[in-house]
Structure formats: structure tokens, C-alpha cells
VOTORVO-201740 format. One line per field, with one value per atom (N, C-alpha, C): residue number from 1; chain; atom name; x, y negated, z. Coordinates in Angstrom, 1 decimal. Layout:
<vofis>
marpa: NUM_...
drenmar: A_...
sero: CA_...
c1: X_...
c2: Y_...
c3: Z_...
</vofis>
This chain:
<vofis>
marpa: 1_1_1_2_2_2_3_3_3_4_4_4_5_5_5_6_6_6_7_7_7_8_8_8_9_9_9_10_10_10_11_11_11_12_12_12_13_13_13_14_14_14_15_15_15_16_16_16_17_17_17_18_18_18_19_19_19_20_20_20_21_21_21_22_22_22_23_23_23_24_24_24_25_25_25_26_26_26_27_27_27_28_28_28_29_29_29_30_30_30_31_31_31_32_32_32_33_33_33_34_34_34_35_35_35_36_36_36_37_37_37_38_38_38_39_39_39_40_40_40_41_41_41_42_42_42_43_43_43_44_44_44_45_45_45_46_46_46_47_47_47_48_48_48_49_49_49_50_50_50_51_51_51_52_52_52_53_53_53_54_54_54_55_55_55_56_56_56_57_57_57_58_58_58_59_59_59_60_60_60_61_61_61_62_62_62_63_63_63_64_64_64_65_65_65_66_66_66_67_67_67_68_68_68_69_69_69_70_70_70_71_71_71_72_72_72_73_73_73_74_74_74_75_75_75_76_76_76_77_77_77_78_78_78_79_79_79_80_80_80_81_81_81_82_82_82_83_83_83_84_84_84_85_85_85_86_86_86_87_87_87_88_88_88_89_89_89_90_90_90_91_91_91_92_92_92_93_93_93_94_94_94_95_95_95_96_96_96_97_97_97_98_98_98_99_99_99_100_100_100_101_101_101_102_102_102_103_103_103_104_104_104_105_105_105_106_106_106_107_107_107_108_108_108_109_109_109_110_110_110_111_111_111_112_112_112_113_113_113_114_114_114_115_115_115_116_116_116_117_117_117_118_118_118_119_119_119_120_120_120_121_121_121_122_122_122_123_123_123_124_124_124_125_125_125_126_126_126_127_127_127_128_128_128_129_129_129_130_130_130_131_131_131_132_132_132_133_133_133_134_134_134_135_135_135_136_136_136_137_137_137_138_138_138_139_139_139_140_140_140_141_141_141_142_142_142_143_143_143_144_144_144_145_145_145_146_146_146_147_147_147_148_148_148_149_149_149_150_150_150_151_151_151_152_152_152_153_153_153_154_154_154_155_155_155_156_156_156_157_157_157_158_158_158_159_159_159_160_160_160_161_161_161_162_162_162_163_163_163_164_164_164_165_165_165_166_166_166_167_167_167_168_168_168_169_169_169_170_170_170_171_171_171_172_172_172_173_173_173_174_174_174_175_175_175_176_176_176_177_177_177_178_178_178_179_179_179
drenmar: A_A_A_A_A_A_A_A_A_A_A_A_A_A_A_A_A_A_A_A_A_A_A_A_A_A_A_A_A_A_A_A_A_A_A_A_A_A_A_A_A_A_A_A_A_A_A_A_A_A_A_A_A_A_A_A_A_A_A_A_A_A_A_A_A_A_A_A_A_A_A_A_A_A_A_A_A_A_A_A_A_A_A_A_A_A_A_A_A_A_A_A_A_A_A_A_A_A_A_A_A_A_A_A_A_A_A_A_A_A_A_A_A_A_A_A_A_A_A_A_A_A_A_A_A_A_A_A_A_A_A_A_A_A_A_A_A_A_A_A_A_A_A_A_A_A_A_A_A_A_A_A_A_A_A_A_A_A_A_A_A_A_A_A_A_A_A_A_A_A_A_A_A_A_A_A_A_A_A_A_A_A_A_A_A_A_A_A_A_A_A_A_A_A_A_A_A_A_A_A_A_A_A_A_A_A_A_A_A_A_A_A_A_A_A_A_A_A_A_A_A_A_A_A_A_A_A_A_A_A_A_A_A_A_A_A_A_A_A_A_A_A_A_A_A_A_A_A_A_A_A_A_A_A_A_A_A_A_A_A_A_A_A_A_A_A_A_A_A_A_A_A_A_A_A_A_A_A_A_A_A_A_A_A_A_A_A_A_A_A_A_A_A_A_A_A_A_A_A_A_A_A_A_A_A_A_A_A_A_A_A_A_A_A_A_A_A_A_A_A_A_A_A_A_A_A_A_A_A_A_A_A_A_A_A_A_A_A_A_A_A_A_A_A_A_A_A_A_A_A_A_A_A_A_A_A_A_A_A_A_A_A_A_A_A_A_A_A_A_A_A_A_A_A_A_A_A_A_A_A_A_A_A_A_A_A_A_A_A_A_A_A_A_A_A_A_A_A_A_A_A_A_A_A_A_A_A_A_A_A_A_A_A_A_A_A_A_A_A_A_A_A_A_A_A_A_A_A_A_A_A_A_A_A_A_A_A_A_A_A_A_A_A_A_A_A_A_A_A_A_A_A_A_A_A_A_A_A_A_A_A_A_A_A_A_A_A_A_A_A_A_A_A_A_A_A_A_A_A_A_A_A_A_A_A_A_A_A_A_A_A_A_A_A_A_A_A_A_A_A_A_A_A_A_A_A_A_A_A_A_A_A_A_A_A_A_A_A_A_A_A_A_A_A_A_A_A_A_A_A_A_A_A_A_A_A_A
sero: N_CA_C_N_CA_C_N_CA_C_N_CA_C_N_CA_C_N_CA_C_N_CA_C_N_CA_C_N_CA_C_N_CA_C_N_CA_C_N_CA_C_N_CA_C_N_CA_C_N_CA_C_N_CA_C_N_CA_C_N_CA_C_N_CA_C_N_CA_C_N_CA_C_N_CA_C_N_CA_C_N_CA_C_N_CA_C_N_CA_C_N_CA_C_N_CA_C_N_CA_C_N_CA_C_N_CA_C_N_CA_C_N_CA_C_N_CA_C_N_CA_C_N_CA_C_N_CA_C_N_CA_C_N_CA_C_N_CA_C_N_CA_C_N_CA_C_N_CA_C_N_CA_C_N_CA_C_N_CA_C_N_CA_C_N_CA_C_N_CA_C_N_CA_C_N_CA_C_N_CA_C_N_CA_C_N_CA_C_N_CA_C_N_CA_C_N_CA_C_N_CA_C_N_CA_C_N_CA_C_N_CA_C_N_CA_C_N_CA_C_N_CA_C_N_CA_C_N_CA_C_N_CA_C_N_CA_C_N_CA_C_N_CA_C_N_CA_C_N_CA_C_N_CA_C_N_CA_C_N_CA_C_N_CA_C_N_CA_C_N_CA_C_N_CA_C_N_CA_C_N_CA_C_N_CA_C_N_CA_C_N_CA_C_N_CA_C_N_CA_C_N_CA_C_N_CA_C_N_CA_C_N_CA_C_N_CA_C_N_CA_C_N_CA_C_N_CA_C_N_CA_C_N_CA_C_N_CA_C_N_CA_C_N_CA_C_N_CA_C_N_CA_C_N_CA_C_N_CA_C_N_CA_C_N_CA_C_N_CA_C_N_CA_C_N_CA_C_N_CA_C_N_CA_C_N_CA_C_N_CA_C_N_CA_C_N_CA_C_N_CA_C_N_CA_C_N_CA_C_N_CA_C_N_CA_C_N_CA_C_N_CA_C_N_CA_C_N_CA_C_N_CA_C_N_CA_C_N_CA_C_N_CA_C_N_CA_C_N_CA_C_N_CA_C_N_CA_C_N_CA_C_N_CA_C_N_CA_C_N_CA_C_N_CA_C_N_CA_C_N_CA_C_N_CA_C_N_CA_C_N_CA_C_N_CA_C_N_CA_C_N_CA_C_N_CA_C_N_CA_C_N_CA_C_N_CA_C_N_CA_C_N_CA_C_N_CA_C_N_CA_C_N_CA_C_N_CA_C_N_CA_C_N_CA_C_N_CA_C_N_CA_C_N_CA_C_N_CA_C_N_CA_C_N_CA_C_N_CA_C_N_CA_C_N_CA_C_N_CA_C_N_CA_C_N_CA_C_N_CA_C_N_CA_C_N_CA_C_N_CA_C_N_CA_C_N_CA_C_N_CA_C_N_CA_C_N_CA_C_N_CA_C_N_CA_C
c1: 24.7_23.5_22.6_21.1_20.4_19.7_19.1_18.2_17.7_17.0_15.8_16.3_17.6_18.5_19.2_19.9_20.4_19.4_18.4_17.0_16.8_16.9_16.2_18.0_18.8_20.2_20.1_20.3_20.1_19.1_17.6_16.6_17.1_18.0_18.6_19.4_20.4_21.2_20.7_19.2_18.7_17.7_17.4_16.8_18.0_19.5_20.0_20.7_20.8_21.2_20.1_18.8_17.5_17.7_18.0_18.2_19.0_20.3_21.4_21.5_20.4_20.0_19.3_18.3_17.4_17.7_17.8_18.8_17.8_18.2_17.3_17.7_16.3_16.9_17.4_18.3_18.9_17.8_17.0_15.9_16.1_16.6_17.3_18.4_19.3_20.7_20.2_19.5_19.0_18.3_17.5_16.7_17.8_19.1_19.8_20.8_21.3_21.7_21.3_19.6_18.9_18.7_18.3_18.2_19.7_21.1_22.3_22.1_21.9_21.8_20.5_19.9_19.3_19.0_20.5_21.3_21.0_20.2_19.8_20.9_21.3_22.4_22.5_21.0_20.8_19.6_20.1_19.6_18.5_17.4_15.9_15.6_14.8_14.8_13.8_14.2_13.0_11.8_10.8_9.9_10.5_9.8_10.5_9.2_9.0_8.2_8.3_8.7_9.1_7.8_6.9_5.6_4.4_4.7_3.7_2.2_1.5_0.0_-0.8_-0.7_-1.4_-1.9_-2.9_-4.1_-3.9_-4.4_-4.9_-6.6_-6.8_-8.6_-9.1_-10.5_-11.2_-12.1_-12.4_-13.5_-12.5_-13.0_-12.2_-12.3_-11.6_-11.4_-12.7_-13.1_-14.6_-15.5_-15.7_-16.4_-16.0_-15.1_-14.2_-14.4_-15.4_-16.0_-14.3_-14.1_-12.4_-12.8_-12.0_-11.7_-10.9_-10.4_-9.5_-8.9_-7.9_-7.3_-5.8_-5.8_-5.2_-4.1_-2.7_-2.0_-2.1_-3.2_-3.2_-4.3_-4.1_-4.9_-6.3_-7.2_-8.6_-8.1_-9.0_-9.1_-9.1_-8.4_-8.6_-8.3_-7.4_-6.6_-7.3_-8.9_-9.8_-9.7_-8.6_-8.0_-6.9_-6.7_-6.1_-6.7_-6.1_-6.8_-6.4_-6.8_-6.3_-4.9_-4.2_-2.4_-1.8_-2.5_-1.9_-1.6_-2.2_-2.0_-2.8_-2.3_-3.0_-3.4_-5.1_-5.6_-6.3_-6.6_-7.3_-8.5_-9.1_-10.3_-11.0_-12.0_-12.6_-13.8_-13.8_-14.4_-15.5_-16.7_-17.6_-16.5_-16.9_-16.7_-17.7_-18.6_-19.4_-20.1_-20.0_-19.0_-17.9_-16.9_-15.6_-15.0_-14.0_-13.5_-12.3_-12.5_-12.2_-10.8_-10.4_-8.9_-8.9_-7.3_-6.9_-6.0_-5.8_-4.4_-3.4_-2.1_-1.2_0.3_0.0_1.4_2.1_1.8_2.4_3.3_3.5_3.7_5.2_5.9_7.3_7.0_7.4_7.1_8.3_8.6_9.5_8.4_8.3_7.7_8.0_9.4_10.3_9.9_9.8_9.4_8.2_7.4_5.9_5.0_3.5_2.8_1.3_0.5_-0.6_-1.7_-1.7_-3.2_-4.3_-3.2_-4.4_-4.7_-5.6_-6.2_-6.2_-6.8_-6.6_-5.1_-4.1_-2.9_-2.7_-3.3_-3.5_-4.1_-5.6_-6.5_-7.9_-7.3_-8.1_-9.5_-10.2_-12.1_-11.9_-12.1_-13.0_-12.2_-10.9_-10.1_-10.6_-11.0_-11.1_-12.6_-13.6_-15.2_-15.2_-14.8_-14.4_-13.8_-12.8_-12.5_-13.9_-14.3_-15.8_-17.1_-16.7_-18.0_-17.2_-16.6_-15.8_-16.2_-16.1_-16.3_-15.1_-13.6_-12.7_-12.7_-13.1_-14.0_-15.3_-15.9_-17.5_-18.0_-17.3_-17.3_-16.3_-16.6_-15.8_-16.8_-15.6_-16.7_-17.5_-18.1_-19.1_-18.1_-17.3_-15.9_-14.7_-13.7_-12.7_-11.6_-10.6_-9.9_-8.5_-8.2_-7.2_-6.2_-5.1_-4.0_-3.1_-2.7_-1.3_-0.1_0.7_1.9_2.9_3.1_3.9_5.3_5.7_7.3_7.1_6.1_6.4_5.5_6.4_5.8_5.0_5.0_4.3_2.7_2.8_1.3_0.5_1.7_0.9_0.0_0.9_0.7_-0.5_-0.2_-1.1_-2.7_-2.4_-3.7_-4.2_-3.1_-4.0_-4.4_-3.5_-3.5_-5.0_-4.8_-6.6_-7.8_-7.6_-8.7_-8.9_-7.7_-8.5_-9.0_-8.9_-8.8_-10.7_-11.1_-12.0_-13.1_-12.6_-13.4_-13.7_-12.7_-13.0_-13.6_-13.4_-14.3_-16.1_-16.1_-17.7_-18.4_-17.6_-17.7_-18.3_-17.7_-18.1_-16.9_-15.6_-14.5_-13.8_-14.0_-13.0_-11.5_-11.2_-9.5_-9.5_-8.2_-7.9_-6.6_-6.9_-6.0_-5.3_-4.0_-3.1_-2.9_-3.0_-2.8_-2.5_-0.8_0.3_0.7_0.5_1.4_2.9
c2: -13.2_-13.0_-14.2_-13.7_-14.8_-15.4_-16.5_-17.0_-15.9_-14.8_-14.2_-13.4_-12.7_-11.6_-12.1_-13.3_-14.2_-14.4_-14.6_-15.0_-13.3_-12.2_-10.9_-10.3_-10.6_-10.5_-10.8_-12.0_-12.6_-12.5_-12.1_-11.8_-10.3_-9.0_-8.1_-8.2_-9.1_-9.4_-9.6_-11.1_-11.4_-10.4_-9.3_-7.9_-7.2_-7.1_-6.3_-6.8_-8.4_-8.9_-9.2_-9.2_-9.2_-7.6_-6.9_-5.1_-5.1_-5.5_-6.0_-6.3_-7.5_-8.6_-7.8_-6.5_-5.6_-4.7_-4.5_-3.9_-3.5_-2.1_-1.5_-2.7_-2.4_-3.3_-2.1_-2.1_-1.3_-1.3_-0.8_-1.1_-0.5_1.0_1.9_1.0_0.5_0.7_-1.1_-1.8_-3.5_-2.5_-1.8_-1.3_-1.1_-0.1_0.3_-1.1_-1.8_-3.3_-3.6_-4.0_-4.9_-4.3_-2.8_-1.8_-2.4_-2.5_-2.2_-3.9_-4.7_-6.0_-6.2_-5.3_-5.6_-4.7_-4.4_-4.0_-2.0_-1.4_-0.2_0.6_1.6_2.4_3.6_3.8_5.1_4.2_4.4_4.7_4.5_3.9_3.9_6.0_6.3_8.0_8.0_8.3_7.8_9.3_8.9_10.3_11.2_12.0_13.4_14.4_15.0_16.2_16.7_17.8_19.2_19.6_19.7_20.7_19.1_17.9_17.3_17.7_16.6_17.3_16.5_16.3_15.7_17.6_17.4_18.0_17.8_18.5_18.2_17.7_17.0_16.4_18.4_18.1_19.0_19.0_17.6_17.7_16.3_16.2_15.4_13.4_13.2_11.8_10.8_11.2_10.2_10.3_11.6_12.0_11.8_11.0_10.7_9.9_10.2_8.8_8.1_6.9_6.9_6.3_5.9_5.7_4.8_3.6_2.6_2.7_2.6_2.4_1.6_0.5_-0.1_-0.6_-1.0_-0.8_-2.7_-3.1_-5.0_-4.7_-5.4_-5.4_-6.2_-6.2_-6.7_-8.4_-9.2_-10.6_-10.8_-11.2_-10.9_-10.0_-9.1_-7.5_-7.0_-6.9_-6.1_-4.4_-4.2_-2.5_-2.4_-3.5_-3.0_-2.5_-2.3_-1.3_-2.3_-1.9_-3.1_-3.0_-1.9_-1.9_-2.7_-3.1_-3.6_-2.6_-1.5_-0.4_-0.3_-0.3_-0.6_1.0_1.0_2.3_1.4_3.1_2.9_2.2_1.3_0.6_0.8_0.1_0.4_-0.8_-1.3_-2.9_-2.1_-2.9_-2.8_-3.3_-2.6_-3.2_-4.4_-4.3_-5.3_-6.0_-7.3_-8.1_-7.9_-8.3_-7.8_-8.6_-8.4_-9.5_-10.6_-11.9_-13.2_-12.5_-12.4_-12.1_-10.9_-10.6_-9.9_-10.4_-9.5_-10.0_-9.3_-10.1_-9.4_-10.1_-11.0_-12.0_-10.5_-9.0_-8.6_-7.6_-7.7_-6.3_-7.4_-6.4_-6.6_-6.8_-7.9_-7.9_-9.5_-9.6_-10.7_-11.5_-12.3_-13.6_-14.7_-15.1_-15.8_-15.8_-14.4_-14.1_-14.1_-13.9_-13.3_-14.0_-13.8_-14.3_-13.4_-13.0_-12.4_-13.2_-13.8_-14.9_-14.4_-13.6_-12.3_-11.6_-11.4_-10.1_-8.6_-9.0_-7.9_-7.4_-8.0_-7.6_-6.4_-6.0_-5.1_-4.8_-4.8_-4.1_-4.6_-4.3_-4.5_-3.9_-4.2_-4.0_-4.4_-5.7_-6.2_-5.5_-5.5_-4.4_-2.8_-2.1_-1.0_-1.0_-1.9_-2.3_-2.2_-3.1_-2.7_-1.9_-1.2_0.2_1.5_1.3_2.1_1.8_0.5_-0.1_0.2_0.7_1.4_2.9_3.1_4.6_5.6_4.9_5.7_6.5_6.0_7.2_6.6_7.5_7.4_6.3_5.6_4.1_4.4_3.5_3.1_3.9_3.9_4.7_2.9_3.2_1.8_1.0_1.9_1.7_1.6_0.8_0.7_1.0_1.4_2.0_1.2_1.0_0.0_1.3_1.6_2.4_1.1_1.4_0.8_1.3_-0.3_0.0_1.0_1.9_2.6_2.9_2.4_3.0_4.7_5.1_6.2_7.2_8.7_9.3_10.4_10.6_11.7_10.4_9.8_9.0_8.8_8.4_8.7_9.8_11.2_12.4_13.0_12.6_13.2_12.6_11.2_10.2_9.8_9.1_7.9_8.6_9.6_10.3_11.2_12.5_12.5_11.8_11.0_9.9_9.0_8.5_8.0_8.7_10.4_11.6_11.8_11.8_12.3_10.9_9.8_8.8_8.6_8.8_9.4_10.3_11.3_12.4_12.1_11.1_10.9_10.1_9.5_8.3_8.8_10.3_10.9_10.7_10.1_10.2_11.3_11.7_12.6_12.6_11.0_10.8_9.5_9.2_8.2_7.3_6.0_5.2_4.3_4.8_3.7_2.4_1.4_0.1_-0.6_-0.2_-0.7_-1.6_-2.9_-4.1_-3.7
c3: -42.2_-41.5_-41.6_-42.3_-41.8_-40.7_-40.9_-39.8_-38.8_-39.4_-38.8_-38.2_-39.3_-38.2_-37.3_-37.1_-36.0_-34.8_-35.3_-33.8_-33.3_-34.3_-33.7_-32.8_-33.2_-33.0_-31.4_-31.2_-29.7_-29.4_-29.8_-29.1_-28.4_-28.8_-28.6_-27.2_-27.7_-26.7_-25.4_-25.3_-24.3_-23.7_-24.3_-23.4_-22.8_-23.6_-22.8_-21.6_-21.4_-20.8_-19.0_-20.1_-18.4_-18.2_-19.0_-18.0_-17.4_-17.7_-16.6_-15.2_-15.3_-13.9_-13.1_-13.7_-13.0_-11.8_-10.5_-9.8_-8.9_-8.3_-7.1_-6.4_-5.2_-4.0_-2.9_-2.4_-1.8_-0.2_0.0_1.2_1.9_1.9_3.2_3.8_3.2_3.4_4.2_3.9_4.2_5.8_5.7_7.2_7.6_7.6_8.3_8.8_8.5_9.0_9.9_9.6_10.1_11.4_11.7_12.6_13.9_13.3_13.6_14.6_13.8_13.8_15.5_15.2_16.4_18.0_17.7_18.3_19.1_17.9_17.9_17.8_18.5_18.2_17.4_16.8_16.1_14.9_13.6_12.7_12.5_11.8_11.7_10.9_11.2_11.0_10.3_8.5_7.8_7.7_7.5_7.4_6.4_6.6_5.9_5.6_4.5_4.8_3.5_3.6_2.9_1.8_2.9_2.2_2.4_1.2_0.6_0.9_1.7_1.8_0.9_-0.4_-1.5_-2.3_-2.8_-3.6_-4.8_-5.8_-7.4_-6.9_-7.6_-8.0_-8.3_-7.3_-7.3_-8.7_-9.4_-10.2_-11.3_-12.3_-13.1_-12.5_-12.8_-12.0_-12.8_-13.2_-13.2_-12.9_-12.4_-10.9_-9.4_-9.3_-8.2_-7.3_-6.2_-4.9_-5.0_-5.1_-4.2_-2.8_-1.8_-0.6_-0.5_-0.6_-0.5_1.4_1.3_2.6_2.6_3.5_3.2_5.0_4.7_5.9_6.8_6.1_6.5_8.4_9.1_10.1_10.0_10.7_10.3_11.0_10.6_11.2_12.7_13.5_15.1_15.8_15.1_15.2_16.3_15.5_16.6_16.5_16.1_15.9_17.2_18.0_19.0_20.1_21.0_22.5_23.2_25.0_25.8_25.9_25.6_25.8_24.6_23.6_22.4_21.4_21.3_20.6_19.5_18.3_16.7_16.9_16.3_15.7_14.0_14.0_12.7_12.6_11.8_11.5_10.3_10.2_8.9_8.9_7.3_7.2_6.0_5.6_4.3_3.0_1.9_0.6_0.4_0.5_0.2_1.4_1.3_0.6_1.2_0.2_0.4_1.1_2.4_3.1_2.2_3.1_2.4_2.3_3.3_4.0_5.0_5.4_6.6_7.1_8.0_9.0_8.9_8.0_7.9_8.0_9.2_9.5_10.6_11.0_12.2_11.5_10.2_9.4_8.5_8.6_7.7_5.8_5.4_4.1_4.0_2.3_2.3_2.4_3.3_3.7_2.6_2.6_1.4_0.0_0.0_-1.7_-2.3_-1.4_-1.7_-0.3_-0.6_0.1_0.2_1.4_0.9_0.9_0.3_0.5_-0.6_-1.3_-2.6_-1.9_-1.3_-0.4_-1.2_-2.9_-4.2_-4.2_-3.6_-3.8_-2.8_-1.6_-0.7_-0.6_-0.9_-1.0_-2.3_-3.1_-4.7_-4.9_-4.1_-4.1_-5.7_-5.5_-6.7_-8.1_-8.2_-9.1_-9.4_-8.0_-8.2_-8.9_-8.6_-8.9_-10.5_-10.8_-12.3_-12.8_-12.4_-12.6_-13.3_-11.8_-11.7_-12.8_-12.5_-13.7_-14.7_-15.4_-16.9_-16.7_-15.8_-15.8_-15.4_-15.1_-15.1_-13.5_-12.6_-11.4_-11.4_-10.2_-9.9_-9.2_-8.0_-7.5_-6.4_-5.7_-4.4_-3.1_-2.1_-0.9_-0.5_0.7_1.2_2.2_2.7_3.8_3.0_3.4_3.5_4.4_4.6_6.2_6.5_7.3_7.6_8.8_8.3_8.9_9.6_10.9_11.3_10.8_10.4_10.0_11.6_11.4_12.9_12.9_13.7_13.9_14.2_14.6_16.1_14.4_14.0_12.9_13.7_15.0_16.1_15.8_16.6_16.0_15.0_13.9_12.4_12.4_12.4_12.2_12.9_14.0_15.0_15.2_15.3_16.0_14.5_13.9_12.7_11.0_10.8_9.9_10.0_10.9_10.9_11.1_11.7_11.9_10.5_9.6_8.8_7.6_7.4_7.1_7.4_8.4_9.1_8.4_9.1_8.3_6.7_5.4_3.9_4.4_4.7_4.2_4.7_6.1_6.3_5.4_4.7_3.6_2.5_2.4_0.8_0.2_0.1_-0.2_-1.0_-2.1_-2.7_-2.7_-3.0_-3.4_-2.2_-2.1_-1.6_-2.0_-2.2_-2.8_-1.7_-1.1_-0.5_-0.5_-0.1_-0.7_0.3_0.6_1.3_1.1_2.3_2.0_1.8
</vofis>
């Protein structure tokens, strides 16, 4: 064997060896622990839904207002009520905020950091998108969902409402952008 097939040889080896190291993170089974651990006696009950309420695009995706909506809270978690109760919000694209508030929301703290605001909510990413032409642009709003334990709330309260807000926007599609 020469040189070159030796270097492509163990170049071989060291891909099948980093596919190896690659491993789900087991995240159900880490919530169900952590749930146990804090001394819950039933199970975190993950959402469920049968009959998906996602659409096909009405018109080709470069005619596509989008809607960004994102699960970070505004600066001064001025989305709460007087009980402490997170609702839905909604900030301008332009200019686009420095930051948000997202020290109240579960994320590895350890591993990662949000001080990329583009990492949760990618204005200036989706902007250039638009300026290429692959949709029509961004709505003028942004929407901010609470992260919720309670799925009767989602469903009921925050799900239409930020529903109700895309569509005043002019919103065709809408793009998630979950910490």
C-alpha cells in the first residue's frame, strides 16, 4: 500500500469512527428522570396529535410573505400579566432586536449559549433569504410564543392568537424558531 492509499485508508477509518461517537440524545427518557427527580409522580405527557394542522403552500414559495415566530421572551418579560402568566407578544423586524430574554426557558446552559439572537430568531438570515428571492420577504412583526407546560393553553389561548396575529401581518407561512 502506498502513501496516498494509507492517508485515504485511515482517512476511512477516522469517518467511520466520528459516525460511531454520533448518538441520539436520549431527551424523552433525560425529561422522564428529571420529571422523577423532582419528585413528580406521573410522567411529563408529551403532546400528541393525530390529525397534523400544517398546510401545503397556497402559491409557490417565492411568493411567500413568511412570519417568523419565535419561543425567546421579550427584554423585561413584558409578555407577562399581573399573575405572572406568559402570553403571546410581538416585536418589529426592523430594527431588529439586540437581544431577548431567554434565561426562563430550559436549554443546555453548559453546552450552548444564546447571546446569537440569529440562533432563535434569524431576521437578518431570513433578510437575505428574501433579498435572493427564495420567498417574498419577512412579515414587519415578529411573534414570541411561551414555552408552556399546560397543552389546553397552547391550544386554546396562544396557538390562535399567534395564528390571528400572522395572518394580520399578511403572513402566508410561518417559520418556528424554537430555542
Amino acid at each position: 500500500m502506498n502513501g496516498e492509499e494509507s492517508a485515504m485508508s485511515q482517512a476511512s477509518k477516522d469517518k467511520r469512527d466520528d459516525a460511531q461517537d454520533i448518538r441520539a440524545v436520549p431527551y424523552m427518557e433525560r425529561t422522564r428522570q428529571y420529571y422523577r427527580a423532582l419528585g413528580y409522580e406521573q410522567d411529563y405527557v408529551w403532546a400528541r396529535f393525530d390529525d397534523v394542522p400544517f398546510a401545503p403552500l397556497a402559491k409557490p414559495l417565492a411568493a411567500v410573505r413568511l412570519g417568523l415566530v419565535t419561543t425567546a421572551s421579550p427584554p423585561g418579560l413584558g409578555n407577562r400579566d399581573a399573575r405572572g402568566v406568559r402570553h403571546v407578544w410581538s416585536g418589529e423586524i426592523a430594527p431588529p432586536p439586540a437581544t431577548l430574554f431567554t434565561d426562563n426557558l430550559a436549554w443546555d446552559k453548559e453546552s450552548t449559549h444564546t447571546e446569537d439572537r440569529e440562533s432563535y430568531l434569524p431576521i437578518e438570515a431570513a433578510s437575505a433569504l428574501a433579498r435572493e428571492g427564495r420567498f417574498a420577504g419577512l412579515a414587519l412583526r415578529f411573534h414570541g410564543v411561551p414555552t408552556e407546560y399546560s397543552q389546553r393553553k397552547t391550544l386554546s389561548e396562544d396557538a390562535p392568537e399567534v395564528l390571528a396575529r400572522l395572518r394580520a401581518d399578511g403572513a402566508d407561512a410561518a417559520l418556528l424558531c424554537a430555542l
